[in-house]
C-alpha positions as CSV (number, residue, x, y, z in Angstrom):
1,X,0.0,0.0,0.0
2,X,1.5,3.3,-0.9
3,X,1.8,6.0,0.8
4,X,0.7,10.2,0.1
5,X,2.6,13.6,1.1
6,X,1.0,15.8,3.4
7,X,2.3,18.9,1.9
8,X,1.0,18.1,-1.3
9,X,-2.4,17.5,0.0
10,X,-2.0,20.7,2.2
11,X,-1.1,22.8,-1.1
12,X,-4.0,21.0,-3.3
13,X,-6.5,23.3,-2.6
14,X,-4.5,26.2,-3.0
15,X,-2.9,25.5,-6.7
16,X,-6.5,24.3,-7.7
17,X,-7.9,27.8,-6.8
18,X,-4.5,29.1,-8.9
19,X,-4.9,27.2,-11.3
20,X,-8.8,27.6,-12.2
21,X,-9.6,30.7,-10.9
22,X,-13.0,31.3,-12.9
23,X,-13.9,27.6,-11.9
24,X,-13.8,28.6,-7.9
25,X,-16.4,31.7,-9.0
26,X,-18.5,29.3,-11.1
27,X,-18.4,26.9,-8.0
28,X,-19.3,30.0,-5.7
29,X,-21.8,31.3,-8.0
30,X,-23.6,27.1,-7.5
31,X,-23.0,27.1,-3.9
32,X,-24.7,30.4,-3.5
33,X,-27.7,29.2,-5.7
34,X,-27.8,25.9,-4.1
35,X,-27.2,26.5,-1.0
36,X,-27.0,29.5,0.4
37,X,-30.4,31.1,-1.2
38,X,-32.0,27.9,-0.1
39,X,-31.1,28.8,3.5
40,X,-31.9,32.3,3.2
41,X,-35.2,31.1,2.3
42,X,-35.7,28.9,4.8
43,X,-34.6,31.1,7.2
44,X,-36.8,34.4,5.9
45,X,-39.9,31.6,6.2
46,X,-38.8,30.9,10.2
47,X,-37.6,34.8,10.7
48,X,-41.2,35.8,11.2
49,X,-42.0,33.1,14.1
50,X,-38.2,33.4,15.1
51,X,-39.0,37.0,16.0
52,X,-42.4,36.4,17.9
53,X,-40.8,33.8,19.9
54,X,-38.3,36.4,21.0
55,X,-41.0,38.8,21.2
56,X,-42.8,36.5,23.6
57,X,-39.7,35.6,26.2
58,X,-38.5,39.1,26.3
59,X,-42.0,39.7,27.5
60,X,-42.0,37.0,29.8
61,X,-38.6,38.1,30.8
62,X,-39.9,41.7,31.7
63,X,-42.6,40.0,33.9
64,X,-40.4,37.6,35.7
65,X,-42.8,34.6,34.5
66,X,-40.9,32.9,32.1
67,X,-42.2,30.9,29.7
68,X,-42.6,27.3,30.4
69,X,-40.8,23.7,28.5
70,X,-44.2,23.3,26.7
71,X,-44.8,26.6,25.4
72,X,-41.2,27.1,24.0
73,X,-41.9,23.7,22.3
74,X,-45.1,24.8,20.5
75,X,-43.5,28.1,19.7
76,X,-40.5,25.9,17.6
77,X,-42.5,23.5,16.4
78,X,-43.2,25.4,13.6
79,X,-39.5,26.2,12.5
80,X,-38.8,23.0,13.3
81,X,-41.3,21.6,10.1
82,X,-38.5,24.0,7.7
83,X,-35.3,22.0,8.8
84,X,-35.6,19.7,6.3
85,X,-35.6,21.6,3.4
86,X,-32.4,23.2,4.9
87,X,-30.9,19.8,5.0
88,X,-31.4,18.8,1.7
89,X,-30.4,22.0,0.3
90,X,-26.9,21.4,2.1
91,X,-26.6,18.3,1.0
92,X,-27.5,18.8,-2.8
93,X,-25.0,21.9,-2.6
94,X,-22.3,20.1,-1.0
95,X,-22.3,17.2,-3.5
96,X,-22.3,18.9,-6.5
97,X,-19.5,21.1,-4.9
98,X,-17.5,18.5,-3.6
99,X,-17.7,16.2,-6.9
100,X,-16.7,19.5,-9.0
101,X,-13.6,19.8,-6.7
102,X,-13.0,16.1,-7.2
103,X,-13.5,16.0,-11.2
104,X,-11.1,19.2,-11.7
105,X,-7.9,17.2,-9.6
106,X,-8.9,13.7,-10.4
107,X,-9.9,14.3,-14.2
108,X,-8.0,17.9,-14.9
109,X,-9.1,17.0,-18.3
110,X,-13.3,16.8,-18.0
111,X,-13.4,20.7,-17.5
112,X,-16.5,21.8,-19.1
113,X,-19.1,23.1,-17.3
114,X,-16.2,24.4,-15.0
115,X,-16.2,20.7,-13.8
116,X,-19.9,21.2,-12.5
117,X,-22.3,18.7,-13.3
118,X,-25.4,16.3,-11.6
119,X,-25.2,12.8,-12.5
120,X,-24.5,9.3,-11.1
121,X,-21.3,10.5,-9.8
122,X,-22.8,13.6,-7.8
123,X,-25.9,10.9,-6.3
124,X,-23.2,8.2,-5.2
125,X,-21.5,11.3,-3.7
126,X,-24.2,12.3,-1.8
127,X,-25.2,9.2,-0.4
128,X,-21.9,8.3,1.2
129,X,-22.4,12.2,2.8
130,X,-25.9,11.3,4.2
131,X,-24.2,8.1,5.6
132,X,-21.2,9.5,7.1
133,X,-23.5,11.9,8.6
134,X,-26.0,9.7,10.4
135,X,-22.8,7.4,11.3
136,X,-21.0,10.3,12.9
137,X,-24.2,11.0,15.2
138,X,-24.9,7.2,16.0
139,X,-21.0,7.5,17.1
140,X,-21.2,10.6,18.7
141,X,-23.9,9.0,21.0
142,X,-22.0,6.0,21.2
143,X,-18.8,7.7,22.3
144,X,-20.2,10.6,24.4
145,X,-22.4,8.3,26.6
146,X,-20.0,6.1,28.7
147,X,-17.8,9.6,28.7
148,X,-20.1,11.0,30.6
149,X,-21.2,8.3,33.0
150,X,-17.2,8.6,33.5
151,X,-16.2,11.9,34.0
152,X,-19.9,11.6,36.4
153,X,-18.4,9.5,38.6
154,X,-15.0,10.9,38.3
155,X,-16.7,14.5,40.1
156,X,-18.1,12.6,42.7
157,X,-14.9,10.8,43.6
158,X,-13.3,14.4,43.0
159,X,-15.5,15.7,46.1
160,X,-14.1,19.4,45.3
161,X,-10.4,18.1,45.2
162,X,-9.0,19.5,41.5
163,X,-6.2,17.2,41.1
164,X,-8.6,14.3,40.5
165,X,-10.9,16.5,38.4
166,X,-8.0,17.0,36.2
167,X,-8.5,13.4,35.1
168,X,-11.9,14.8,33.5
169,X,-9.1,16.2,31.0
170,X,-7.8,13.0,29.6
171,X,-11.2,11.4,29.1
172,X,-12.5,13.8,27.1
173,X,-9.5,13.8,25.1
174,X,-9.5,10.4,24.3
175,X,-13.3,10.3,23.1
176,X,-12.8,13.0,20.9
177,X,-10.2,11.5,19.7
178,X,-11.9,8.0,18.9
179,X,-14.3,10.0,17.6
180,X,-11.7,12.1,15.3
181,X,-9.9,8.8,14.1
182,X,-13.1,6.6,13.1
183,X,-13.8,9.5,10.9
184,X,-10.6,10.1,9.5
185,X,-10.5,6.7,8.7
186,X,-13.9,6.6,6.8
187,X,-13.2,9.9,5.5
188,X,-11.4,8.8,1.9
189,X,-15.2,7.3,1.0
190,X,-16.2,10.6,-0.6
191,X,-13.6,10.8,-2.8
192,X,-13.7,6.9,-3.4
193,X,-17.2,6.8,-4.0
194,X,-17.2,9.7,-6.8
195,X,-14.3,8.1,-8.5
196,X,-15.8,4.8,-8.8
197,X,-19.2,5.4,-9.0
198,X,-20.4,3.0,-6.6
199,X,-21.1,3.2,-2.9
200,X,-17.7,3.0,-1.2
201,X,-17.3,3.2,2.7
202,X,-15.4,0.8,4.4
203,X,-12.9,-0.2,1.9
204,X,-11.8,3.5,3.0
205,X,-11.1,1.9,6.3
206,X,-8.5,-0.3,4.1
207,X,-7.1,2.4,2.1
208,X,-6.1,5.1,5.2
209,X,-4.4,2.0,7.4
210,X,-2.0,3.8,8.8
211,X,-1.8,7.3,7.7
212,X,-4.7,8.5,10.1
213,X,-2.2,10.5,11.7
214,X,-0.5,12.4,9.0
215,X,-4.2,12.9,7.3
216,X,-4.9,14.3,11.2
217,X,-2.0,16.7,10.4
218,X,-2.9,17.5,6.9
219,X,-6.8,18.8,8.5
220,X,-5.4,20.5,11.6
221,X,-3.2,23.1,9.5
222,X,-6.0,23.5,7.1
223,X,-8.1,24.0,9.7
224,X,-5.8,27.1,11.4
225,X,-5.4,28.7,8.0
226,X,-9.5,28.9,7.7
227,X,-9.2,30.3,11.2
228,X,-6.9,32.8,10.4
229,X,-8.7,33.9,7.4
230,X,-11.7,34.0,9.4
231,X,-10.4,35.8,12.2
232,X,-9.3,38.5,9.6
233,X,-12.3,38.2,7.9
234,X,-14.3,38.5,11.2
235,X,-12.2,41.8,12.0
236,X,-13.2,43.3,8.3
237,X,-17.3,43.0,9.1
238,X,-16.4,44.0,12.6
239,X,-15.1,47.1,11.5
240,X,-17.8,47.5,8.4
241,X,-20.7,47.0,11.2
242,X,-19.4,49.9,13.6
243,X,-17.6,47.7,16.3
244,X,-19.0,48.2,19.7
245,X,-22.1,50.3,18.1
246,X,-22.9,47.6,15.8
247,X,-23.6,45.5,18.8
248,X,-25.6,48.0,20.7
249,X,-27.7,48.0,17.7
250,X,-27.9,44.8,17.6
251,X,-28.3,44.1,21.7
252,X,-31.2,46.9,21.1
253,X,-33.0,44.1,18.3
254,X,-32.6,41.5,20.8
255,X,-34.2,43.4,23.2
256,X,-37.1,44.5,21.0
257,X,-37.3,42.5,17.8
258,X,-39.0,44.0,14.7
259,X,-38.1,42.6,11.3
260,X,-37.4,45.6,9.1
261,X,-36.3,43.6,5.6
262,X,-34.9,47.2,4.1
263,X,-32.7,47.4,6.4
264,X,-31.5,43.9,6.8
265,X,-31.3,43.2,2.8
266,X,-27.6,44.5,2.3
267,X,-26.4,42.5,5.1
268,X,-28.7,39.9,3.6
269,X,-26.8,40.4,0.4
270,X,-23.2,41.2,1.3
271,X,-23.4,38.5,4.0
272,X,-25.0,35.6,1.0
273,X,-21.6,36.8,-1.0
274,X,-19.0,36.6,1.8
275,X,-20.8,32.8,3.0
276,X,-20.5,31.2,-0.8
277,X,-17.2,32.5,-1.2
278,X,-15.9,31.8,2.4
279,X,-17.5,28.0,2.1
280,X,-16.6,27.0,-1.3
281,X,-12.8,27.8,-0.5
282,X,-13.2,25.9,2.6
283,X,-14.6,23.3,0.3
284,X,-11.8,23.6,-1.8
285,X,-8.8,23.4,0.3
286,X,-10.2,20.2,2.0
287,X,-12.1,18.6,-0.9
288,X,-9.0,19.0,-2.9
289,X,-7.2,17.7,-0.5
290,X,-9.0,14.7,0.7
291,X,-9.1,13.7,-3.2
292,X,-4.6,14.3,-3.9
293,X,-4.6,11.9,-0.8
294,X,-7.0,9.7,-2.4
295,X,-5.2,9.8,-5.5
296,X,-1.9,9.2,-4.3
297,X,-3.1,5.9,-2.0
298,X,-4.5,4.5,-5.0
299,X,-1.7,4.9,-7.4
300,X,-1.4,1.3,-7.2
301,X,-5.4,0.5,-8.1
302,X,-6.3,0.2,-12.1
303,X,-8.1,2.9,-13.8
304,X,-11.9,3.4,-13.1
């Protein structure tokens, strides 16, 4: 079994965003239309219940009887009916995102449509996402259960004393970190499953034998360059909003919601932007990534 270099799966994303810099817009330009508009609708359908619900426990705040489990059920059940769409909007946008990144460094060649398309490749795709998605709750549950039964009894044996709270420390460590490697090791099925068309999951468990940890290191600097750039980023709307007088205004809404959409529709708009842009390079540093890795572990396997 061969074996991949992180810094050419760490650069991926970035020479694929060099190297087809109208492609990235044209994947922005989807993942705004399938995905972000989707959510904006969603949400403009919830904002009007959203705000009487707020409406209704800043009341109840102001006359110290707050509103009860039931009636803050009731009150969501509504936006509650809307969360579907939302997750089928992310996962249609996703797939065809993800597949484009994969076609444009698995098959440089197949470039038309800027590598976009929805076919078989894009549903098998999308699949594997749905299923590594309810797997990752099922072993959230799994995991995070006897963790806490642990670190329960571990604070009643700790009886105030820190030094044996600090073992709380370890435990949670190690489950996220179970958690962390089970994923890592399924992760190559996206990738695997586009390329080959088929339904691919546990032969990814196969393919990444061993190289969990360097594909650990290849996320964890991705993952400090998107929080660098968000931290700037963050800093730029900061600044753009009025700082500490952007939140007054905004503390001021909380306090006494109103919707008001001519007002809200250039952050509406200027925040739609910044989100497909922001996402679809986050896609793109990963997604490229995850497929150079995939790529160079199955160097050895004969063409699809």
């Amino acid at each position: 079994m061969g074996d991949f270099s992180a810094g050419a799966a760490i650069g991926a994303g970035f020479r694929l965003i060099g190297r087809h810099p109208l492609a990235f817009l044209a994947w922005s330009a989807a993942y705004l239309v399938l995905g972000v508009l989707p959510q904006i609708g969603v949400m403009a359908l919830i904002l009007p219940e959203w705000t009487r619900l707020m409406q209704e426990v800043t009341a109840a705040g102001a006359s110290h009887s707050p509103m009860s489990t039931a009636e803050m059920m009731r009150a969501q059940g509504g936006m509650m009916q809307l969360q579907p769409l939302s997750w089928i909007a992310g996962l249609l946008s996703q797939s065809v995102l993800l597949s484009a990144i994969y076609r444009a460094v698995l098959y440089p060649e197949d470039r038309a449509f800027f590598y976009l398309r929805l076919g078989g490749r894009e549903l098998w795709l999308g699949l594997v996402l749905l299923v590594l998605f309810v797997m990752a709750c099922i072993l959230a549950v799994a995991v995070m259960l006897p963790t806490f039964v642990m670190i329960g009894i571990i604070g009643a044996l700790a009886r105030g004393s820190p030094a044996m709270a600090l073992l709380m420390i370890p435990v949670m460590v190690t489950a996220f970190g179970v958690m962390i490697w089970v994923m890592l090791r399924l992760s190559l099925a996206t990738p695997m499953s586009f390329d080959q068309r088929a339904f691919r999951l546990y032969e990814s468990w196969d393919r990444t034998r061993g190289h969990a940890g360097k594909m650990f290191g290849v996320a964890f600097v991705l993952i400090v360059v998107v929080w660098v750039v968000e931290m700037a980023l963050g800093g730029v709307v900061f600044g753009l909003s009025g700082g500490l007088g952007g939140l007054e205004r905004l503390r001021g809404w909380f306090q006494h919601p109103q919707i008001d959409l001519s007002q809200l529709m250039p952050l509406i708009v200027g925040g739609a932007l910044v989100v497909a842009v922001f996402s679809t390079a986050f896609f793109a540093l990963f997604g490229a990534a995850w497929a150079e890795i995939y790529r160079e572990l199955t160097a050895d396997l004969a063409p699809d």
